[in-house]
TINUGU-561728 format. One line per 5 residues: number of its first residue (from 1); for each residue z, y, x of N, C-alpha, C. Coordinates in Angstrom, 1 decimal. Each point is the difference from the previous one (the first is absolute). Example, Ala and Ser with C-alpha at 12.3 -4.5 7.8 and 13.67 -1.06 7.14 Angstrom:
TINUGU-561728
1 = 7.8/-5.7/13.2/0.0/1.2/-0.9/0.0/1.2/0.9; -0.7/1.1/-0.4/0.0/1.1/0.9/0.8/1.1/-0.8
***
This chain:
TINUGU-561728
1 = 8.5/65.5/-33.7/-0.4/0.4/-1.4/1.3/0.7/-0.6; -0.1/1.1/-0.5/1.1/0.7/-0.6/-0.3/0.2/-1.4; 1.0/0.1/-0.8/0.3/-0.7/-1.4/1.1/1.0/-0.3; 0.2/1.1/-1.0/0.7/0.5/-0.7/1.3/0.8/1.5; -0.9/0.1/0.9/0.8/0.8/1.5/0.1/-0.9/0.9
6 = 0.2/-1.4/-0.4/1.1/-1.2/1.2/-1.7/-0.8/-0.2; -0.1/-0.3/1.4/-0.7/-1.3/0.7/1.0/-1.0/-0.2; -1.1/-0.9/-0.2/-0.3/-1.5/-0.4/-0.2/-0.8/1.5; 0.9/-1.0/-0.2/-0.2/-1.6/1.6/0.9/-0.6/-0.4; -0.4/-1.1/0.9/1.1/-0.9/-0.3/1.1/0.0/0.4
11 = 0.6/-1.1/-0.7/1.4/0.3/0.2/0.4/-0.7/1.3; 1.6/-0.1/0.4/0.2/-0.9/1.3/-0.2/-1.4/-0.6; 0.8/-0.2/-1.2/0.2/-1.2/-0.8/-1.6/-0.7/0.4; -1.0/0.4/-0.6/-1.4/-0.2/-0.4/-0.8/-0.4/1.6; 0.6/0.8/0.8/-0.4/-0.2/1.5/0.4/-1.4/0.4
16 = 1.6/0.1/0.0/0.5/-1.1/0.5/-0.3/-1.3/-0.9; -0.4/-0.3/-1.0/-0.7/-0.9/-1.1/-1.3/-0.3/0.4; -0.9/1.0/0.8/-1.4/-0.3/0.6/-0.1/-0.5/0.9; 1.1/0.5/0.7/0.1/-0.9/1.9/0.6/-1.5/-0.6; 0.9/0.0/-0.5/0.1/-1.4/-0.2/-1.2/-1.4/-0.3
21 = -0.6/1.3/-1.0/-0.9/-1.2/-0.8/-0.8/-0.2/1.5; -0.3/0.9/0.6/-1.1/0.1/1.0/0.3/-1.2/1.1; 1.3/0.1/0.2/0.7/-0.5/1.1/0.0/-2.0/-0.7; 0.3/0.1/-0.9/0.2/-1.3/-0.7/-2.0/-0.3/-0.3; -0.8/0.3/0.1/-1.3/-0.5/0.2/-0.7/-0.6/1.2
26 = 0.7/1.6/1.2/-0.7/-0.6/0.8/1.1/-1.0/0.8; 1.1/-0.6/-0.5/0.6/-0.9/0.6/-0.4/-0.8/-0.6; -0.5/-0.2/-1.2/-0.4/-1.3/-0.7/-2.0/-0.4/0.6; -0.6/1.2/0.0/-1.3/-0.2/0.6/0.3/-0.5/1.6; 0.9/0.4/0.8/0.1/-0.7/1.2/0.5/-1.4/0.2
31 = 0.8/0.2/-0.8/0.4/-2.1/-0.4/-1.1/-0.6/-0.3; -0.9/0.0/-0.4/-0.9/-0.4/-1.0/-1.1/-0.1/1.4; -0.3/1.2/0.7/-0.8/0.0/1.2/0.6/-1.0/1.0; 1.2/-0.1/0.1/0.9/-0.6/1.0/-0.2/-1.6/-0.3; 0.2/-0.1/-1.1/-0.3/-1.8/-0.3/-0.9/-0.3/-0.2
36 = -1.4/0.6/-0.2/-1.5/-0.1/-0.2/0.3/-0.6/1.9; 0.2/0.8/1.0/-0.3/-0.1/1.6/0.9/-1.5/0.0; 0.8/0.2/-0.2/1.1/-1.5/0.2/-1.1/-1.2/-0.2; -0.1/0.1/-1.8/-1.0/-1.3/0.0/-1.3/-0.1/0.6; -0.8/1.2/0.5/-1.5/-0.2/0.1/0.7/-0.5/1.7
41 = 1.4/0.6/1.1/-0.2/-0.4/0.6/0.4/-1.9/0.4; 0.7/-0.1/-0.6/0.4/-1.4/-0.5/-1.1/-1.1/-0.2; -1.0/0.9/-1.1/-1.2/-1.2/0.1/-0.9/0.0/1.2; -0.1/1.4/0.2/-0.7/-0.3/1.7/0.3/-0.5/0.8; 1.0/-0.2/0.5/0.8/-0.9/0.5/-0.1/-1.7/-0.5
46 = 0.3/-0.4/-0.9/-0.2/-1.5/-1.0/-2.0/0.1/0.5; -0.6/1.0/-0.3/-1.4/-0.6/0.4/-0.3/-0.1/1.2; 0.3/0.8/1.0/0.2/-0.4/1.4/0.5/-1.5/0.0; 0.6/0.3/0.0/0.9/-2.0/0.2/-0.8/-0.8/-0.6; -0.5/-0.1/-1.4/-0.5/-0.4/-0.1/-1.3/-0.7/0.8
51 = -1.0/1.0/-0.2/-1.1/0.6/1.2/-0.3/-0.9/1.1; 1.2/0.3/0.7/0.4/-0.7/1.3/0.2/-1.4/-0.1; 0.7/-0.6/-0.9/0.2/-1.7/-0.5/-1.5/-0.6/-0.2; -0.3/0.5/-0.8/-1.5/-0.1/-0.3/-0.4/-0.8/0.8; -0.4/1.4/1.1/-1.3/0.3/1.0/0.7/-1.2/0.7
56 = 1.1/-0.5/0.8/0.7/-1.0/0.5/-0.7/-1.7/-0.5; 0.3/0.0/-1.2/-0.1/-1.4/-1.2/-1.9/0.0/0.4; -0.2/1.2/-0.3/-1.5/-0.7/-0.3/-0.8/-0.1/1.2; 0.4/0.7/1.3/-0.4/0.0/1.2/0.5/-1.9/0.4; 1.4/-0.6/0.1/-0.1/-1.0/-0.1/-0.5/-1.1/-1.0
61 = 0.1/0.1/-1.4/-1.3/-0.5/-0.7/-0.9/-0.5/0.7; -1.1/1.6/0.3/-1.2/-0.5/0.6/0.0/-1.1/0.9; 0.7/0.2/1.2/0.4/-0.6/1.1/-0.1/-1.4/-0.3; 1.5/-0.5/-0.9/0.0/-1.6/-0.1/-1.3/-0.4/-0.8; -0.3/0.7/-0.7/-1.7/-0.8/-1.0/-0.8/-0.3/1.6
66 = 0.3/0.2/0.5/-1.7/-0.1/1.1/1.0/-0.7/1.3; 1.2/-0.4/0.2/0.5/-0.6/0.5/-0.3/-1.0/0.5; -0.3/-0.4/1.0/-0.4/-1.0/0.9/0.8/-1.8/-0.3; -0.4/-0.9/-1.5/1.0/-0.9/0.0/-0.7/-1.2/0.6; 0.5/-0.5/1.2/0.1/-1.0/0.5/1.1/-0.8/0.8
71 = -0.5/-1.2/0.1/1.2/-0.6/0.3/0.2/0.2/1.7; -1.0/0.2/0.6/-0.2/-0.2/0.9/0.0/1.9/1.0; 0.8/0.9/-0.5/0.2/1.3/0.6/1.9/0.2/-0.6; 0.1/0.8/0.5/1.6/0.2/0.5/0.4/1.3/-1.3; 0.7/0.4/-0.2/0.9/0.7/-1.0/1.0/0.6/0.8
76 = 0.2/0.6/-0.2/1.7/0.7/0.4/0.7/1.0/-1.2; 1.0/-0.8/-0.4/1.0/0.8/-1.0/1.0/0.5/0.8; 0.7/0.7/0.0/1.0/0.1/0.7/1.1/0.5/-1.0; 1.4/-0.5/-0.2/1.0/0.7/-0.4/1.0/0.7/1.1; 0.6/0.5/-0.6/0.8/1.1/1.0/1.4/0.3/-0.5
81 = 0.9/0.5/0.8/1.0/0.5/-0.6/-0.6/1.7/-0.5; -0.2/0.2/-1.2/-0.6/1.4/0.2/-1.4/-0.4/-0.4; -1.2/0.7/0.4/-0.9/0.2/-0.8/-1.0/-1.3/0.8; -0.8/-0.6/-0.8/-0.5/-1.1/0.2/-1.5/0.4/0.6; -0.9/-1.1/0.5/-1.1/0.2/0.8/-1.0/-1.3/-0.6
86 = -1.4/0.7/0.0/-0.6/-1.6/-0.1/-1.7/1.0/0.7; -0.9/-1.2/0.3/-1.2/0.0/0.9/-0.8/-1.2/-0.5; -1.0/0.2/0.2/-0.8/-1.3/-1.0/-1.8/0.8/0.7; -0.9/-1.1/0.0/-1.3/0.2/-0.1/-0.5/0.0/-1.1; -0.9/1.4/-0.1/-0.4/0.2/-1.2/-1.5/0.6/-0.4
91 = -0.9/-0.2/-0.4/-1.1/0.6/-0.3/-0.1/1.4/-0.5; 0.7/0.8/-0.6/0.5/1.4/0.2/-0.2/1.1/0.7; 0.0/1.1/-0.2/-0.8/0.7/0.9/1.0/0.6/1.0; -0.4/0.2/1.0/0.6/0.0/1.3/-0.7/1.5/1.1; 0.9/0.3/0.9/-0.8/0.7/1.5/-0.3/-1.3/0.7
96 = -1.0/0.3/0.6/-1.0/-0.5/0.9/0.3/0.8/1.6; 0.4/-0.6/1.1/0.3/0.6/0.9/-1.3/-0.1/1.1; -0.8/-0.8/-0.5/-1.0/-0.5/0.8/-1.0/1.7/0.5; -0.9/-0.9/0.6/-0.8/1.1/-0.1/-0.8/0.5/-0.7; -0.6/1.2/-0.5/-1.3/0.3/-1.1/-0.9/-0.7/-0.3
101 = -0.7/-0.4/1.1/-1.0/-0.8/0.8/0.1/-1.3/-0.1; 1.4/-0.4/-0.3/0.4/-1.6/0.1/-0.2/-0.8/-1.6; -1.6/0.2/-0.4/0.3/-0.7/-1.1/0.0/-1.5/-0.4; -0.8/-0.6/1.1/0.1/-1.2/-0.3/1.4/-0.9/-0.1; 1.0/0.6/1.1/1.0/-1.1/0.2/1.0/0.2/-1.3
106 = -0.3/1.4/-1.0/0.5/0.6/-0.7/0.6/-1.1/-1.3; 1.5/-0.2/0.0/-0.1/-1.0/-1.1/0.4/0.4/-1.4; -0.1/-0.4/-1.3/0.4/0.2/-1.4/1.6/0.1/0.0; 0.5/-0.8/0.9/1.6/-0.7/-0.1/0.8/1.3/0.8; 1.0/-0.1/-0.5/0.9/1.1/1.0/1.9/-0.5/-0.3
111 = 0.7/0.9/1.0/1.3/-0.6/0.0/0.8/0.9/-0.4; 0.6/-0.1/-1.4/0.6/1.1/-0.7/1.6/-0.5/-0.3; 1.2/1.1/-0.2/0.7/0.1/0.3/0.9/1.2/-1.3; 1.4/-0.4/0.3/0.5/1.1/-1.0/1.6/-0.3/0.6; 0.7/1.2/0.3/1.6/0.4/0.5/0.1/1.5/-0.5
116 = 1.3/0.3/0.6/0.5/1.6/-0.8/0.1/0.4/1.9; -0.2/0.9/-0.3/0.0/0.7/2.1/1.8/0.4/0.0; -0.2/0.7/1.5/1.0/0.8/-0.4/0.5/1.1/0.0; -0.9/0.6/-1.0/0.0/0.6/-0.7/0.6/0.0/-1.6; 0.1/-1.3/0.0/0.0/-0.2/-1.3/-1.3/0.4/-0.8
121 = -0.7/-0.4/0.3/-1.1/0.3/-1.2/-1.4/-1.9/0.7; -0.8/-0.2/-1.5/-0.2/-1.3/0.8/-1.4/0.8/0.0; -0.1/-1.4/1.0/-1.7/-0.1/1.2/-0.7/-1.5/-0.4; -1.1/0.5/-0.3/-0.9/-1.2/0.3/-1.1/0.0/0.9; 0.0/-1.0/0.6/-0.6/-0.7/1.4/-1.8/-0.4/-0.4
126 = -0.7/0.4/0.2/-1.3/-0.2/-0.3/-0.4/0.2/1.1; -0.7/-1.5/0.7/-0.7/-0.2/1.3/-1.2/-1.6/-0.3; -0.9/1.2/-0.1/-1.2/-0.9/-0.1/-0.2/-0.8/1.1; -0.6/-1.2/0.4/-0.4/-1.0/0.9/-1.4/0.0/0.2; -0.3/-0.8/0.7/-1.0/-0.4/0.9/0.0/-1.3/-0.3
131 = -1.7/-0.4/0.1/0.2/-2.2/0.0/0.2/-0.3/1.3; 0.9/-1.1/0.0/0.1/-0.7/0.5/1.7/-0.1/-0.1; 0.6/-0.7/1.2/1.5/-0.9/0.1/0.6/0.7/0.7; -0.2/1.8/0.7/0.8/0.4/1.0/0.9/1.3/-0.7; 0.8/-0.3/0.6/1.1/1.3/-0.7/0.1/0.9/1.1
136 = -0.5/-0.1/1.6/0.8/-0.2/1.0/-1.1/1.7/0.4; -1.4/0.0/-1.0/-0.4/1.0/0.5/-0.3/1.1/-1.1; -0.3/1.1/-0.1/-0.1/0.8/-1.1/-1.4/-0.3/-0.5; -0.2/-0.1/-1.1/0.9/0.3/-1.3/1.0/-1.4/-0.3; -0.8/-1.1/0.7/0.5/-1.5/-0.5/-0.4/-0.7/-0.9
141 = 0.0/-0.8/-0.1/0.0/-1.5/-1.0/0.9/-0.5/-0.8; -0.2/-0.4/-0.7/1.0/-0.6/-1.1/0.1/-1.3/0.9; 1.0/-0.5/-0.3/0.7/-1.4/1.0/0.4/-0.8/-1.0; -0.6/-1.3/0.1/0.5/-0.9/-0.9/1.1/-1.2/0.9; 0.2/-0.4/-1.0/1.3/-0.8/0.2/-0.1/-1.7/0.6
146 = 0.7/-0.1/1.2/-0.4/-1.1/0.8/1.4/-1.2/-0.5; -0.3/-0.8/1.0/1.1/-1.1/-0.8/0.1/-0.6/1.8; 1.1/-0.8/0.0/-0.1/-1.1/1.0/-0.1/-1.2/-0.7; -0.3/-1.5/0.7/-0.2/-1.0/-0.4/1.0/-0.3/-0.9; -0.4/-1.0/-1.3/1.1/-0.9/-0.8/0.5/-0.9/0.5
151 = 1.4/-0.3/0.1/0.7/-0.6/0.0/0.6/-1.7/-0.8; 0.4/-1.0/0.4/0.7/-0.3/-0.8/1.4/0.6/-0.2; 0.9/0.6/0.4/0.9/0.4/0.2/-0.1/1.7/-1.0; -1.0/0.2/0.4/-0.7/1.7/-0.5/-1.4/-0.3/-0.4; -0.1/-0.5/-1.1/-1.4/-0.3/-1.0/-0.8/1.1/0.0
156 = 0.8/1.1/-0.5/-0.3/1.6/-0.6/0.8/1.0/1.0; -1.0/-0.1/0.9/0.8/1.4/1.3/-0.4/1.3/-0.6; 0.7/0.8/0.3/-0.1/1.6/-0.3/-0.8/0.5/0.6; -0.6/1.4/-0.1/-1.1/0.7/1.1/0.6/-0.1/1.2; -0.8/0.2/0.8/0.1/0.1/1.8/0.4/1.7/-0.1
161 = 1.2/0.3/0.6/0.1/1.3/0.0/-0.6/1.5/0.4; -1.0/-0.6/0.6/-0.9/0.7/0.6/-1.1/0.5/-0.6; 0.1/-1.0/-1.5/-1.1/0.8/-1.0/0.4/0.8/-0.8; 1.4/0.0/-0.2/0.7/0.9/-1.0/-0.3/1.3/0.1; 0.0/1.0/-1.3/-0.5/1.6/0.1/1.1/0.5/0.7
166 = 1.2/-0.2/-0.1/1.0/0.7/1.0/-0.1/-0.1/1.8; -0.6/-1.3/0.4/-0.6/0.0/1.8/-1.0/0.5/0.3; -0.6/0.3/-1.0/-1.2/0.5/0.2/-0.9/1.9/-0.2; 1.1/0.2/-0.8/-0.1/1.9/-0.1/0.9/0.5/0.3; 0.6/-0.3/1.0/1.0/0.5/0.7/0.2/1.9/0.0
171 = -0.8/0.2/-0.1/-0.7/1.5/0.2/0.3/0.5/-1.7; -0.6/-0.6/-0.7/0.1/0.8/-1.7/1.2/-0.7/-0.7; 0.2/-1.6/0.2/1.4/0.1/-1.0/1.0/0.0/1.1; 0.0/-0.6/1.3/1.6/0.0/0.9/0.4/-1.2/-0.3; 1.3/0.1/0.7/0.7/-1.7/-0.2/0.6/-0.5/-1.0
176 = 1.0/-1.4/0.1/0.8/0.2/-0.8/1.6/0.6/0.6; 0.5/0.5/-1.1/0.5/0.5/-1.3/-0.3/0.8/-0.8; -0.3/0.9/1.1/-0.4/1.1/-0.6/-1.5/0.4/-0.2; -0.7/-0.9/0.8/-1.3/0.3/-0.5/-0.5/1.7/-0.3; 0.4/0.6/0.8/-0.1/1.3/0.2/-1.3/0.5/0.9
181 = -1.2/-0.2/0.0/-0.8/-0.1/0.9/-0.5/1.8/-0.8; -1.3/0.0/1.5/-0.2/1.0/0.1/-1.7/0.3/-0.1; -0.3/1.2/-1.2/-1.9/-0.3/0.3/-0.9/1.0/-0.4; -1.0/0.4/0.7/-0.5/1.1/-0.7/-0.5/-0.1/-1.5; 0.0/-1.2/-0.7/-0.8/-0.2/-1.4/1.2/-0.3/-0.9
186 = 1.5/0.3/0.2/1.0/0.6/-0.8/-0.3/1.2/-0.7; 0.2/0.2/-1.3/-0.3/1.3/-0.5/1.1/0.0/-1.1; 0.6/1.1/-0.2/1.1/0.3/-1.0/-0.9/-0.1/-1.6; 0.3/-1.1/-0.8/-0.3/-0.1/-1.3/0.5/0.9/-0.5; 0.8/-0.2/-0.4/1.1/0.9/-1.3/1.1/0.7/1.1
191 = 0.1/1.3/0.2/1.2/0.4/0.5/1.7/0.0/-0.8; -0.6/-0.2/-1.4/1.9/0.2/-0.8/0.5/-1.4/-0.3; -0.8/-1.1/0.9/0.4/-1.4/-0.4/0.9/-0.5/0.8; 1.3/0.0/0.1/0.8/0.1/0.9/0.8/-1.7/0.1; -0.5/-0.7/-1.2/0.8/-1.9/0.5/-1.2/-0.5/-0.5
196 = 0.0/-1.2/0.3/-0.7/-0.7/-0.1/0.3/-1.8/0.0; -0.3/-0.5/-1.0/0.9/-1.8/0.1/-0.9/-0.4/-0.7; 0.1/-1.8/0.1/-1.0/-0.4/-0.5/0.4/-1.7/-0.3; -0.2/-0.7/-1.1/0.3/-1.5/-0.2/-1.2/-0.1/-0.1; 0.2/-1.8/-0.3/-1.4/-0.8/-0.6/0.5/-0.6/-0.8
201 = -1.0/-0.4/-1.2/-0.2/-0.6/-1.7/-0.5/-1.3/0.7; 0.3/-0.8/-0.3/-0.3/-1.5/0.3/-0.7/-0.4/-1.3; -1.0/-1.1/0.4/-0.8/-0.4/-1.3/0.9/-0.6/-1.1; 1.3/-0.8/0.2/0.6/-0.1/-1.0/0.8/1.2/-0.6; -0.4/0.8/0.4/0.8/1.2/-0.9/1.7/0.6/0.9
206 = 0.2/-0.6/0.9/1.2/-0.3/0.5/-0.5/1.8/0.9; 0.8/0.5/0.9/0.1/0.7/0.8/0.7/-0.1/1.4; -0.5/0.6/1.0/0.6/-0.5/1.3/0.0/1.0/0.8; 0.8/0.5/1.3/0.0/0.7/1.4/-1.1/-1.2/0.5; -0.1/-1.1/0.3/-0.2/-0.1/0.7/-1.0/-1.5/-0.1
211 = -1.3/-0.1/-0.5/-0.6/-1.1/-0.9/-0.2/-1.1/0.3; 0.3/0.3/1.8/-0.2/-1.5/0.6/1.3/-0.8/-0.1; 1.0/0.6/-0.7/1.6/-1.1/-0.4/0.7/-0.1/1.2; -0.5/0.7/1.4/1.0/0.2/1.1/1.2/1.2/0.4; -0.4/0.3/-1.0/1.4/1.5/0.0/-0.5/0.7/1.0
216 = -1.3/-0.2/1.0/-0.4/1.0/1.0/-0.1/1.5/-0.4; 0.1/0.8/0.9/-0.2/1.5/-0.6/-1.4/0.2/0.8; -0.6/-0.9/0.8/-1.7/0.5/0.2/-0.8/-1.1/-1.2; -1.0/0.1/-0.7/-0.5/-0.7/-0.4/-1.6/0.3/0.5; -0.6/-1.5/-0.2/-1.1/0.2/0.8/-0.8/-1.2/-1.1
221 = 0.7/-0.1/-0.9/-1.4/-1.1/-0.8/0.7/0.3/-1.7; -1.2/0.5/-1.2/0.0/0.2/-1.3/-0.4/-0.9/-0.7; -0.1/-1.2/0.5/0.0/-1.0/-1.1/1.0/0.0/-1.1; -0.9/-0.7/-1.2/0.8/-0.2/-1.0/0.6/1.6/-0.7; -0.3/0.8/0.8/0.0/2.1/-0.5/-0.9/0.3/-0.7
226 = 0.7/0.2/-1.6/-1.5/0.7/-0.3/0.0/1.7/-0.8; 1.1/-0.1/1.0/-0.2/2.2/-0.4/1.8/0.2/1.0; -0.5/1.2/1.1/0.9/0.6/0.5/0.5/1.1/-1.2; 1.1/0.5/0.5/0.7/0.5/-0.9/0.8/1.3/0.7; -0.7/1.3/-0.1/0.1/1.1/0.5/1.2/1.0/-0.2
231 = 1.1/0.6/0.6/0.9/1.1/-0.5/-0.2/0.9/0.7; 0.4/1.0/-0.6/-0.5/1.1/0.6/1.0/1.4/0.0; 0.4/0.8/0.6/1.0/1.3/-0.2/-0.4/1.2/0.0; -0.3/0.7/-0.7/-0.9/1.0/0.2/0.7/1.7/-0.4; 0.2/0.7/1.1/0.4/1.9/0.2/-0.6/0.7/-0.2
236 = -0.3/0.8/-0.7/-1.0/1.1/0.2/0.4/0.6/1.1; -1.3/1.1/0.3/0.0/0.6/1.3/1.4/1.0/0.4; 0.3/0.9/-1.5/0.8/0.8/-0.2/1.1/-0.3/-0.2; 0.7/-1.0/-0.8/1.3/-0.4/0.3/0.3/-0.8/1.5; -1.0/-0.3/0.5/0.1/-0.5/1.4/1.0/0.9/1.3
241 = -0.5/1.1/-0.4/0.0/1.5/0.5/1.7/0.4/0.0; 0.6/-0.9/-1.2/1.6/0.5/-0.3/0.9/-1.0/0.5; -0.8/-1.3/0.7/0.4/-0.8/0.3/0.2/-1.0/1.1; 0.4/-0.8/0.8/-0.1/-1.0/0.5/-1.4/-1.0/0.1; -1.5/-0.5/0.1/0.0/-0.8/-0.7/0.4/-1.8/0.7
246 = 0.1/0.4/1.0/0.1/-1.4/0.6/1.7/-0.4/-0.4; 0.7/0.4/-1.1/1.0/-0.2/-1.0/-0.4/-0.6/-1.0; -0.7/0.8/-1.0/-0.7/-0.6/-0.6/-0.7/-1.5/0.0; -0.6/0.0/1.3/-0.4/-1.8/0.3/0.7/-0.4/-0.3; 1.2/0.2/0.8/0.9/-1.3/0.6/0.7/0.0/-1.3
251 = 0.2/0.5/-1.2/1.3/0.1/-0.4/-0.7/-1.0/-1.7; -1.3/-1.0/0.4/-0.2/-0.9/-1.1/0.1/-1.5/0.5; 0.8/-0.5/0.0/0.3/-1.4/0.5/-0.9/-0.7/-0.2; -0.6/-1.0/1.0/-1.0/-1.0/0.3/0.0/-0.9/-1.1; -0.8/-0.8/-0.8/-0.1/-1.1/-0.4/0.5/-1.2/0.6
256 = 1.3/-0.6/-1.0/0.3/-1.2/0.6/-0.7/-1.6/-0.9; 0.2/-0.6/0.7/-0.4/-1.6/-0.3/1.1/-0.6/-1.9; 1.5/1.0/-0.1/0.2/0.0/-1.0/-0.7/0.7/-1.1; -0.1/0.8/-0.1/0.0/0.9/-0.7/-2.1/-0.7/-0.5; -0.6/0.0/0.9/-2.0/-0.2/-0.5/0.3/-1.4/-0.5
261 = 1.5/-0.5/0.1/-0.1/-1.6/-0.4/0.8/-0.2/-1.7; 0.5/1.4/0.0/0.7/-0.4/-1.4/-0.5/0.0/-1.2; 1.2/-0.3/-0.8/-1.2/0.1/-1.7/0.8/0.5/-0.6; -1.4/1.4/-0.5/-0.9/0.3/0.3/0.3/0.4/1.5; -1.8/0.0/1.1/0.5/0.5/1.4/0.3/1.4/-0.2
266 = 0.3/0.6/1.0/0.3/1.2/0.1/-1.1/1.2/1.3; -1.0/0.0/-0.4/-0.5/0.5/1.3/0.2/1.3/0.2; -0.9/0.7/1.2/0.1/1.1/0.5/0.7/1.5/-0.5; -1.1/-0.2/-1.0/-0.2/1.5/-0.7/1.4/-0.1/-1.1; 0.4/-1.0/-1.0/0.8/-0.3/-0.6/1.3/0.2/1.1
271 = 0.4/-0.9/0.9/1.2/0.3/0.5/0.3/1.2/0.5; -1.2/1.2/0.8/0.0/0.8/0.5/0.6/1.2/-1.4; -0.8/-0.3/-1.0/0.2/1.0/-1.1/1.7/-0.4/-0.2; 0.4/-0.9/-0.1/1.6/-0.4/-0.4/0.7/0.6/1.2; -0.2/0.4/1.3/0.7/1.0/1.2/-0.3/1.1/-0.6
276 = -1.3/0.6/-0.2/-0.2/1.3/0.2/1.2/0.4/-1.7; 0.2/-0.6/-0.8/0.9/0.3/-1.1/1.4/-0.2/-0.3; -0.1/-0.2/1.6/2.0/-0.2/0.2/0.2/1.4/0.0; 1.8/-0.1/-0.7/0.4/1.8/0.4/0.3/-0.4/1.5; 0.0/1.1/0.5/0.1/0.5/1.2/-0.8/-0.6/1.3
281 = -1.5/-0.4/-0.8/-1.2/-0.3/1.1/0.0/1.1/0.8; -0.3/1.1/-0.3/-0.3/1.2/0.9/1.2/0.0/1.0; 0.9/0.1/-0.6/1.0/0.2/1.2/0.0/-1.2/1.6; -0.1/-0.9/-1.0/0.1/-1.1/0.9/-0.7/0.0/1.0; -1.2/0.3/-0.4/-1.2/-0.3/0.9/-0.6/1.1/0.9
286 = 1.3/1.5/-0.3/-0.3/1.0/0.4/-1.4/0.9/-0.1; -0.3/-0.3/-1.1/-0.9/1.1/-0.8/0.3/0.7/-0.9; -0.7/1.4/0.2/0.7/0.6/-1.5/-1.2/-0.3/-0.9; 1.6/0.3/-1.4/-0.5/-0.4/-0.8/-1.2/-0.1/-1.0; -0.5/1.9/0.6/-1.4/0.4/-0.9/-0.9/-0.7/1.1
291 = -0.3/-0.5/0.9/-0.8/-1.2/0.7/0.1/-1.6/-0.5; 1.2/-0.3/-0.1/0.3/-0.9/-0.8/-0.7/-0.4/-1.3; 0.0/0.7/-0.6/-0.3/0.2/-1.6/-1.6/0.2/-0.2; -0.7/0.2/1.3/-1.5/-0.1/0.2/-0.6/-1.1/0.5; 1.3/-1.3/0.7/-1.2/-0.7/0.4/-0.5/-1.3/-1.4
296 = -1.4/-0.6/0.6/-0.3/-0.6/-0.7/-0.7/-1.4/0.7; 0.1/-0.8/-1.6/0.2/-1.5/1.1/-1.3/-0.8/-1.3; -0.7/-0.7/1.2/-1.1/-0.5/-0.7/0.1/-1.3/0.4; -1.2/-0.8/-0.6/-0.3/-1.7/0.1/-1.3/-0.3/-0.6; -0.6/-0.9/0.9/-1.2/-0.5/-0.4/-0.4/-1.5/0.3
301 = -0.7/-0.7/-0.1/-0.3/-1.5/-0.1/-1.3/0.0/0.7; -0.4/-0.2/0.7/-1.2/-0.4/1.1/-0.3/-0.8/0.3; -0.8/-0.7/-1.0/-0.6/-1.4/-0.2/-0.9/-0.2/1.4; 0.2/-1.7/0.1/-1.4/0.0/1.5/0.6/-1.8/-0.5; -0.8/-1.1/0.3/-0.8/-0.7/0.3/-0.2/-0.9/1.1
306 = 1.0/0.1/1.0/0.0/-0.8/1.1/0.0/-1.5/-0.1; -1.2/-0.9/0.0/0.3/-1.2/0.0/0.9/-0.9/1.5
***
């Protein structure tokens, strides 16, 4: 546009005042985009974990409600150095290895199970039974618990070891220590659940490793238990990805016999949260730190009833 001979524009001044403003918007619109992604991915992440805890808690829930309590069938808790194990008969729903056709021998009861693989991620054991007393053929029987004669010497004898769930599923739980057995009706529950521990609530309110008062690390009888007591460690899939996770496991220290005894006790989730907020957890335990700063740690109460 020309005006009295001389065109009209802008100036440099006026240019360089526009790129600025321009430049100072879209740095502020991209911050603004940048921390919208941060948090949406952060909660995705927290609901993942979550998610996963959940599905864990309420899959065992079901389990112990329909739990098989009698005095007269076997239990297996197992503690560990590292992530804990337990097996129990339960009315719960189960695979059935039998055959299609096999409905009559087909039973309600089945023999369920919960460990972390290694993989680090946990598995539960769901193997439906068959009636009768044999473990020895597929699908099997639930096996109850034998005794030898009383004693004066031995009033109250323990099972005959040969009824115990550990001699007898050799195949799905394995032996002891490790109890590492092998089976096609393992299936990965939760993949980002990476520890796993577990006390018992005693009817007086008291807490224990170990309920039968023998400091054993297999337990095989829940008397006087009236709610296990679940921890849990949980990764998302994606910080998994930047990290270690079999670090991760190891780097939350077991529950000791001090600590579920003091007052107030101190369980799982509580002491674990008091590690994970040490400075220099990450380092220690050789994670980094944006992995670190994702995991999450749960706890639940899992009432049952065992007379």
């Amino acid at each position: 546009m020309k005006r009295n001979g001389c065109t009209q524009a802008f100036t440099l001044t006026e240019l360089i005042v526009a790129i600025s403003v321009l430049t100072l918007l879209t740095t502020f619109v991209a911050q603004l985009v940048n921390n919208a992604t941060i948090v949406t991915t952060h909660s995705r992440k927290r609901v993942d974990a979550d998610t996963q805890a959940r599905l864990v808690f309420d899959r065992m829930a079901g389990d112990f409600a329909k739990m098989l309590k009698r005095k007269d069938v076997d239990y297996l808790f197992c503690k560990q150095a590292g992530n804990d194990r337990m097996f129990f008969y339960s009315e719960a729903p189960a695979y059935y290895d039998g055959a299609s056709s096999s409905i009559k021998p087909r039973s309600s009861m089945a023999l369920l199970g919960y460990r972390i693989n290694s993989h680090y991620q946990i598995e539960r054991l769901g193997k439906q039974l068959s009636w009768g007393g044999d473990s020895g053929t597929q699908p099997g029987g639930a096996i109850f618990l034998t005794y030898p004669a009383a004693t004066a010497a031995v009033p109250k004898p323990t099972p005959l070891p040969a009824s115990l769930l550990e001699n007898n599923w050799s195949g799905a739980i394995g032996s002891a220590p490790g109890y590492d057995g092998s089976d096609i009706d393992y299936h990965v529950l939760a993949d980002q659940v990476c520890r796993f521990e577990f006390c018992f609530q005693m009817k007086d309110g008291t807490y224990a490793l170990d309920p039968t008062g023998s400091s054993g690390t297999t337990i095989h009888s829940l008397k006087d238990v009236v709610a296990v007591v679940v921890g849990l460690v949980v990764l998302d899939s994606t910080s998994q990805q930047t990290t270690d996770i079999s670090k991760v496991s190891k780097a939350f220290d077991d529950p000791t016999v001090a600590k579920i005894t003091a007052n107030p006790p101190v369980l799982m989730a509580e002491s674990w949260r008091k590690q994970l907020l040490q400075p220099g957890f990450a380092g220690a335990a050789g994670i980094p730190q944006a992995a670190a700063s994702q995991i999450r740690i749960y706890e639940r109460y899992l009432p049952l009833n065992v007379q």
